[in-house]
C-alpha positions as CSV (number, residue, x, y, z in Angstrom):
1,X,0.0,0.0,0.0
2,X,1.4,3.5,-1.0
3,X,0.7,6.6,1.2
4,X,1.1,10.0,0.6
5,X,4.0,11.5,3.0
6,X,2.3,14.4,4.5
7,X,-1.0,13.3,5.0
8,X,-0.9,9.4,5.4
9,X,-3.7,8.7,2.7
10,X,-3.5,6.5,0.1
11,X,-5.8,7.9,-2.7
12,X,-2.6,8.8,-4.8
13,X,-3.1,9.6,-8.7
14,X,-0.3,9.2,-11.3
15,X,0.4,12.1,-12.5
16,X,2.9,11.6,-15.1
17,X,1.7,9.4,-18.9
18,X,3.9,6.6,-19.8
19,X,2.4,6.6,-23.0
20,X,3.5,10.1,-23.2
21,X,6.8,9.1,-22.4
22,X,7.0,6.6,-25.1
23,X,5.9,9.3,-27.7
24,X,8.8,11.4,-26.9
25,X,11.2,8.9,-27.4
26,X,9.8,7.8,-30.6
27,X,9.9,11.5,-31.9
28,X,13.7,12.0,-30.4
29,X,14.7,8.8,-32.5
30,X,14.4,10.3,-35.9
31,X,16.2,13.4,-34.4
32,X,19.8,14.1,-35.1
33,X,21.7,11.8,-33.1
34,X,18.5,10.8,-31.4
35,X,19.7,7.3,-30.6
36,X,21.8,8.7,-28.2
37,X,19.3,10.1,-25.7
38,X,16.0,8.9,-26.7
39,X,16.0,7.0,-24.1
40,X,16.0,9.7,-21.2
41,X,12.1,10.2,-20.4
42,X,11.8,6.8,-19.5
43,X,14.5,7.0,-16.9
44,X,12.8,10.2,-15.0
45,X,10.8,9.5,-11.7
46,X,7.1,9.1,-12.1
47,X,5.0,12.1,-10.2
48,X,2.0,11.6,-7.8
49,X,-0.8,14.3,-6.8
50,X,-2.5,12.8,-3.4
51,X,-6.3,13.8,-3.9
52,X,-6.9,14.5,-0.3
53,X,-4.4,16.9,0.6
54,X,-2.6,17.9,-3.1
55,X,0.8,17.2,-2.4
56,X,2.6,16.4,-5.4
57,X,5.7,13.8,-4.7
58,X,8.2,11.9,-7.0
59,X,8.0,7.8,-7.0
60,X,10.7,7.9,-4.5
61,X,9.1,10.2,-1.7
62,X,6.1,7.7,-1.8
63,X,6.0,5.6,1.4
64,X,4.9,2.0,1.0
65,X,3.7,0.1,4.0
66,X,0.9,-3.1,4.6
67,X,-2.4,-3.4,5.6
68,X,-1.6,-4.4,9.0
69,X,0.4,-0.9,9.5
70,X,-2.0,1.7,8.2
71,X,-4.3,0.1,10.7
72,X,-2.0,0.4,13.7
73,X,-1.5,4.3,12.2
74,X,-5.2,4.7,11.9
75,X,-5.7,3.5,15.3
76,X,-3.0,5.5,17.1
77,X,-3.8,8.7,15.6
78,X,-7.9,7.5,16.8
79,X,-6.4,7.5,20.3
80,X,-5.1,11.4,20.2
81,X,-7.9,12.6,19.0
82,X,-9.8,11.1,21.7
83,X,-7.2,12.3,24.0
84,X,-7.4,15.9,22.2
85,X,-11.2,16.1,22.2
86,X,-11.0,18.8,25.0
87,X,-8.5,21.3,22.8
88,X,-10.7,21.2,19.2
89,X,-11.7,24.4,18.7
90,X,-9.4,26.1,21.1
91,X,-7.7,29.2,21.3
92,X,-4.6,28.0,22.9
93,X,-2.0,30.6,23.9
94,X,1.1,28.9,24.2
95,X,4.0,29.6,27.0
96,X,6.0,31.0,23.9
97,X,3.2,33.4,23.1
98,X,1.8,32.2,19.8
99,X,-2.3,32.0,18.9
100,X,-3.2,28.4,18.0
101,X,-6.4,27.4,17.4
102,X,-7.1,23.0,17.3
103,X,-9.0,22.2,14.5
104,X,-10.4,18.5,13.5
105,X,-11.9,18.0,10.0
106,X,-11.7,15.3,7.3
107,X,-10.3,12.9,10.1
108,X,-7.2,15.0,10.7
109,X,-6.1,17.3,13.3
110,X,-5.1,20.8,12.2
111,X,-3.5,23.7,14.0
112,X,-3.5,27.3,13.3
113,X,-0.8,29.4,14.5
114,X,-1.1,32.8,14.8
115,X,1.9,35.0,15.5
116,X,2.3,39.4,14.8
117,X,4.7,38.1,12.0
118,X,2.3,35.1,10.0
119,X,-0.4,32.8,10.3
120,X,0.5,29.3,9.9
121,X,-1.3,26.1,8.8
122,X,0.2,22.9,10.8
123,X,-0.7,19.4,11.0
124,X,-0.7,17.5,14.6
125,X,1.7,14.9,14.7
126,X,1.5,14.7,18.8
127,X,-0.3,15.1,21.6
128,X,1.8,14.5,24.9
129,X,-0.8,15.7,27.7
130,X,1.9,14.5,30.3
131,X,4.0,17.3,29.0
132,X,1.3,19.7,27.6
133,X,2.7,19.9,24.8
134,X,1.3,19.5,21.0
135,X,4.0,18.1,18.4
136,X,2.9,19.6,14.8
137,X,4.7,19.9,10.9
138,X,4.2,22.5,9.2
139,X,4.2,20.1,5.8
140,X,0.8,20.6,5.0
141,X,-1.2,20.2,1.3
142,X,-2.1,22.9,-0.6
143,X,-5.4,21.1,-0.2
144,X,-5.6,22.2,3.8
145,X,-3.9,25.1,3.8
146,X,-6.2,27.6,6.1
147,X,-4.6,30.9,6.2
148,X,-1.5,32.3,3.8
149,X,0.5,35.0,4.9
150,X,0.6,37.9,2.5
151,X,3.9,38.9,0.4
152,X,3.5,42.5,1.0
153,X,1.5,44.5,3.6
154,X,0.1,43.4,6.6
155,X,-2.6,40.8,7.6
156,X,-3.3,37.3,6.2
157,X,-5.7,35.6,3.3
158,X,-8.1,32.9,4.3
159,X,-8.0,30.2,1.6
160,X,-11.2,28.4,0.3
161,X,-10.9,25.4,2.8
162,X,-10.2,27.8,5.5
163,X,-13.8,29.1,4.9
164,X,-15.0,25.8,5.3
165,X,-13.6,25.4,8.8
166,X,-13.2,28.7,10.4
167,X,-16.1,30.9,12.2
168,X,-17.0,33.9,9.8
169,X,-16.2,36.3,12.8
170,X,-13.0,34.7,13.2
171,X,-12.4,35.0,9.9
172,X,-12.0,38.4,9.6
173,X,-10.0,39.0,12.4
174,X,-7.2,37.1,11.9
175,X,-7.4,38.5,8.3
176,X,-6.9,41.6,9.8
177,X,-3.0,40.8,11.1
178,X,-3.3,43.0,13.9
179,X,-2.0,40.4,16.5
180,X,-2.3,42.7,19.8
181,X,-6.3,43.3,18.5
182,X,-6.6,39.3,17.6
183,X,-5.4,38.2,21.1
184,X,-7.7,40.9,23.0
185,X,-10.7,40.2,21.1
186,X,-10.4,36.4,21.8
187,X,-9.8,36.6,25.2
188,X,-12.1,38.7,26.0
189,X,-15.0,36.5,23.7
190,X,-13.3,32.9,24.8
191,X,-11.1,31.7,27.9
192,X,-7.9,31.2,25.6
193,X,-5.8,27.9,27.1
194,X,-2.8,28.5,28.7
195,X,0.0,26.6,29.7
196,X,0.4,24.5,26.9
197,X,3.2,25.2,23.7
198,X,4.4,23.6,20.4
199,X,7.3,21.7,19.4
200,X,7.8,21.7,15.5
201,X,9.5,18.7,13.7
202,X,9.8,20.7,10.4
C-alpha cells in the first residue's frame, strides 16, 4: 500500500503518462543523433498528486507500508484525538506566546498558529498531555492550507478550505494581522488555554 507523505492517505493519482513518455522517445529517434538520448524520459521518476491533501511527490518520496500498519496508524492517531477532544476548537496561547487554534476536519487534526509576523497552517503529529505539549509539521497540502501569509502589507488571506472550517467572525479577524487586537478580542469573547506550547518537527 502506498501513502502520501504528508498526510498518510492512500488515494494517490499518477500524474505523469507513460504513454507520453513513449511518444517522446519515438519523436527524439528520428532526431539528429537521437539514438543517443532517446531514451531519457523513461528514466525520470514518475509524479503523484494525493487527492486529499494535493501534495505532489516523485515515485521515491512515496512511502509503502501493509495493511496491518496503516491500521495500527489509523488507530494510534484515533487514540489522540480522543485524548485531544477537549483542545478542538481552542484558542490556545502557548507559553511561547503564539495563537493556536485545534481544528479537526476530514479525520485530521489541524493547528492554526497565529503570530504578529504570519499565520501558519500545521498538522498535529502529537499530543503528549503528560508534557502539555502538542507536536505539529508545518508540511501541509495545498489542499488544507487555512490561512497564507501575504507577500507584501500586513494581515493574512483565508483560503477556500479555510472558509470551510473557520467561524465567519474569526475570519475576519485574523485577516486583519493586527495580533495585539486578535489576542484581545479572543480573550475577552473565549477563555484562551494557557499553559500549553508547540514543538515543531519541520
Amino acid at each position: 500500500m502506498q501513502i502520501c507523505k504528508v498526510c498518510g492517505s492512500d488515494i494517490l493519482e499518477k500524474t505523469s503518462s507513460t504513454g507520453l513518455r513513449v511518444f517522446l522517445c519515438i519523436v527524439l529517434m528520428f532526431l539528429p543523433y537521437g539514438l543517443l538520448y532517446c531514451w531519457l524520459p523513461l528514466i525520470r521518476e514518475h509524479t503523484y498528486i494525493c487527492t486529499n491533501c494535493g501534495t505532489e511527490s516523485k515515485a521515491s518520496e512515496i512511502e509503502t507500508i501493509d495493511s496491518r500498519e496503516m491500521e495500527s496508524r489509523n488507530h494510534d492517531y484515533g487514540k489522540m484525538v480522543e485524548e485531544a477532544e477537549g483542545l478542538i476548537d481552542k484558542w490556545i496561547m502557548t507559553d511561547s506566546n503564539e495563537l493556536c487554534k485545534l481544528i479537526y476536519l476530514k479525520g485530521q487534526l489541524f493547528v492554526v498558529g497565529v503570530d504578529s509576523e504570519s499565520a501558519i497552517t500545521y498538522r498535529m503529529l502529537k499530543y503528549k498531555a503528560e508534557e502539555n505539549l502538542i507536536v505539529v509539521d508545518s508540511r501541509v497540502g495545498t489542499k488544507h492550507q487555512i490561512y497564507r501569509t501575504l507577500v507584501s502589507g500586513k494581515g493574512y488571506n483565508i483560503t477556500d478550505y479555510g472558509k470551510t472550517v473557520m467561524p465567519l467572525e474569526e475570519q475576519g479577524l485574523i485577516e486583519s494581522g493586527d495580533y495585539e487586537h486578535i489576542v484581545s478580542t479572543l480573550a475577552g469573547k473565549y477563555s484562551l488555554i494557557e499553559g500549553m506550547d508547540i514543538e515543531r518537527i519541520a
